[in-house]
N, C-alpha and C positions, 0 to 999 in steps of 0.2 A: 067215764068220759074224761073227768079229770085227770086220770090213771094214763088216758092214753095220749093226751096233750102233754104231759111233762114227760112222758117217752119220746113224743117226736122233738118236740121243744132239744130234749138230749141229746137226740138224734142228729138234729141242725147243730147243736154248738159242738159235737165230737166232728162232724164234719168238717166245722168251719176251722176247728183248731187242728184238725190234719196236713201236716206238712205232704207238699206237693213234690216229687225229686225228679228233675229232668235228667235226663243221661244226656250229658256233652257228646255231641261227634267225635271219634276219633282223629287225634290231631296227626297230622301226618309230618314226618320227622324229616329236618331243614339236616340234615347229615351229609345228602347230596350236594347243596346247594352249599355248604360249609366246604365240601370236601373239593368242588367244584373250583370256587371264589379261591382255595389255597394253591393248587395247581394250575393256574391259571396268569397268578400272582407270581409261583416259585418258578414258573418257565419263562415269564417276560422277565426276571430279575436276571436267572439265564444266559438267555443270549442278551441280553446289553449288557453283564459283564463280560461276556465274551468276544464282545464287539468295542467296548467305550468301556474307559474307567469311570470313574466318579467327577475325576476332574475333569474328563469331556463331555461330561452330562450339564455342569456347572458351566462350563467353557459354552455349552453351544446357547447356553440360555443370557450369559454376561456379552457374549461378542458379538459383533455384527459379524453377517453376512458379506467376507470381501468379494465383489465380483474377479472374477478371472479374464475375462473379454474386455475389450476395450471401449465399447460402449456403456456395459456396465461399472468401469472404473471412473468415466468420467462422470459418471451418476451419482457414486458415492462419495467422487470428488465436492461434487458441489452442495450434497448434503451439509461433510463436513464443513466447508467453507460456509453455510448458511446457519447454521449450528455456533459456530466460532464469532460472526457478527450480530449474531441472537444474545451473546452472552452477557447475564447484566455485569459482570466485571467490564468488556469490552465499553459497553452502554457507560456506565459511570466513565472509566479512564477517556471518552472523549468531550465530557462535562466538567471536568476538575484541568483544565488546559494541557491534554497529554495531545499527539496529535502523531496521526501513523507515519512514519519514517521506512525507509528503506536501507539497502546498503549500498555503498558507494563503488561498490567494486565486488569482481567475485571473490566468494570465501574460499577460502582454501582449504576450510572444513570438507575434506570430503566424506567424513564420516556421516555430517550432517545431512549435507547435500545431493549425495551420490549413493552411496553404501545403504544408506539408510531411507531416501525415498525411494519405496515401494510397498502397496498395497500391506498394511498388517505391520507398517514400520513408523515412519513420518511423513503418512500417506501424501501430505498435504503441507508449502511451506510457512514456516513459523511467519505470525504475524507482530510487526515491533512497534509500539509507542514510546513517544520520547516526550519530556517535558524539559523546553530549556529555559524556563526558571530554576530549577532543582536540579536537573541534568540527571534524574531516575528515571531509567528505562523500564520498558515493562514489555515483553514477550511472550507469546500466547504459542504453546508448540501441543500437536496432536499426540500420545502416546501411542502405538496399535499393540495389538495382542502379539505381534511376532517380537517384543522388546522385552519381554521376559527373563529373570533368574528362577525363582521360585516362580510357581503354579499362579497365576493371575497378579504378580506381582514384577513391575518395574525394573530389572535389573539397574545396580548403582551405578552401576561402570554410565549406562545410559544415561541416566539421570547428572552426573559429574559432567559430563559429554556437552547435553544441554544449557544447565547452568556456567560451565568454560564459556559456551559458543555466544549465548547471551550478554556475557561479561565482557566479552573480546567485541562485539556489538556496542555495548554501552562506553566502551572508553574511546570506539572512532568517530560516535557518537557526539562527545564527550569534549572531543580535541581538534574535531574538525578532520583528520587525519585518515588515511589510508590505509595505512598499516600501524600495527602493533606488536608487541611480544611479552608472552605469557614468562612472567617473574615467579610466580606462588599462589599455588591454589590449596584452600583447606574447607574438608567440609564437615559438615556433622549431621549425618542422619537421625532426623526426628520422631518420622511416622513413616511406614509402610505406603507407597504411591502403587497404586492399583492399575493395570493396563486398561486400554481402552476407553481413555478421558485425555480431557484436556489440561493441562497443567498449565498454573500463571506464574513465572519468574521475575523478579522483581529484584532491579539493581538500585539499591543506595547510599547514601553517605559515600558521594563519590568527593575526593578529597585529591589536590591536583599540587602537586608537587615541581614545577618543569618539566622537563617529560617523561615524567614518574606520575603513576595514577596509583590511587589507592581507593576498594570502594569492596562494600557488604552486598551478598545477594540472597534471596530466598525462593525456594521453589515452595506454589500453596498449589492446592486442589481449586477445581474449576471454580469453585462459588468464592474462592480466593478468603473462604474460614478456616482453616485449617493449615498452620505450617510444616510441609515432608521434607522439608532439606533446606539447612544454612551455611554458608559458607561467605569468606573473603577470599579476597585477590589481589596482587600487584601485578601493574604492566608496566612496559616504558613504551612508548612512541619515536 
């Protein structure tokens, strides 16, 4: 009896220390599904090389949408213009006694005024504050994407163009005067200015000789932290 208790007894614990072995399912192989996701992947890469480089992939995602019709450009018109009186640089310059001014007469910039407004250019025109305690002008002008040298970048010719146009602004400004004429302009590029922003120009150290004017300017990026371009100038009236 005893005999037959510690055989079962045996029994249970060989039992109990017997390892159990499940057989796993067969896992079914993601090769397809690899093979899928890369042809799928290598044919959209594809045709949008074959259609758009890299910089009109970058371009469609940095630019606005210019409309074509005229309905839709007075659209975009007013964006930007509501964009432009948004800006906290605009905001401060009518706090610190600058106060919007106009011109007295038409420019004869027609590069500025003519050539260069349309949609993707200087869609919209330049907006000017003047402070005549200090006699520093400050001008707010749109850049678009069609003002490019390099791939997303500002051509300087443009940029020279703007800062002249502002400068020839700030000395009629300045003298009360109508007309003026450009003596000497020099400039020195700082930073790369990026299309499709706004740029704040900033005339100072305007210094009055008879009518001989002498004054410093600088082009900054919209948040007006950053300086892209410095230059001076002489004019006579």
């Amino acid at each position: 009896m005893i005999s037959r208790l510690g055989l079962t007894a045996g029994l249970r614990l060989y039992s109990n220390a017997t390892k159990k072995f499940v057989i796993a399912p067969k896992r079914q192989s993601n090769k397809w599904i690899l093979a899928g996701t890369f042809g799928a992947s290598f044919g959209l890469g594809w045709f949008v090389t074959q259609h758009m480089t890299f910089a009109d992939v970058l371009a469609k995602w940095m630019y606005d949408d210019v409309p074509e019709n005229n309905e839709g450009l007075m659209k975009y018109k007013a964006q930007l213009n509501n964009r432009l009186e948004n800006m906290n640089v605009v905001k401060q310059l009518k706090k610190v006694g600058y106060s919007e001014v106009y011109p007295q007469k038409k420019k004869s910039n027609t590069l500025i005024d003519e050539t260069l407004r349309a949609p993707g250019g200087i869609t919209i025109a330049p907006r000017f504050f003047y402070n005549p305690r200090t006699k520093e002008t400050v001008g707010v002008y749109h850049l678009g994407m069609k003002l490019t040298g390099y791939p997303f970048l500002v051509h300087g010719g443009i940029l020279a163009t703007v800062m002249e146009d502002l400068m020839r602004e700030s000395v009629m400004f300045a003298k009360g005067s109508a007309t003026e004429k450009t003596k000497d302009i020099t400039l020195s590029y700082k930073f790369p200015t990026f299309a499709n922003q706004f740029v704040v120009v900033r005339i100072t150290d305007v210094e009055e000789n008879g009518k001989n004017v002498k004054l410093r300017a600088e082009i900054m990026d919209q948040s007006g932290d950053r300086t892209l371009v410095k230059g001076k100038g002489s004019f006579s009236t």
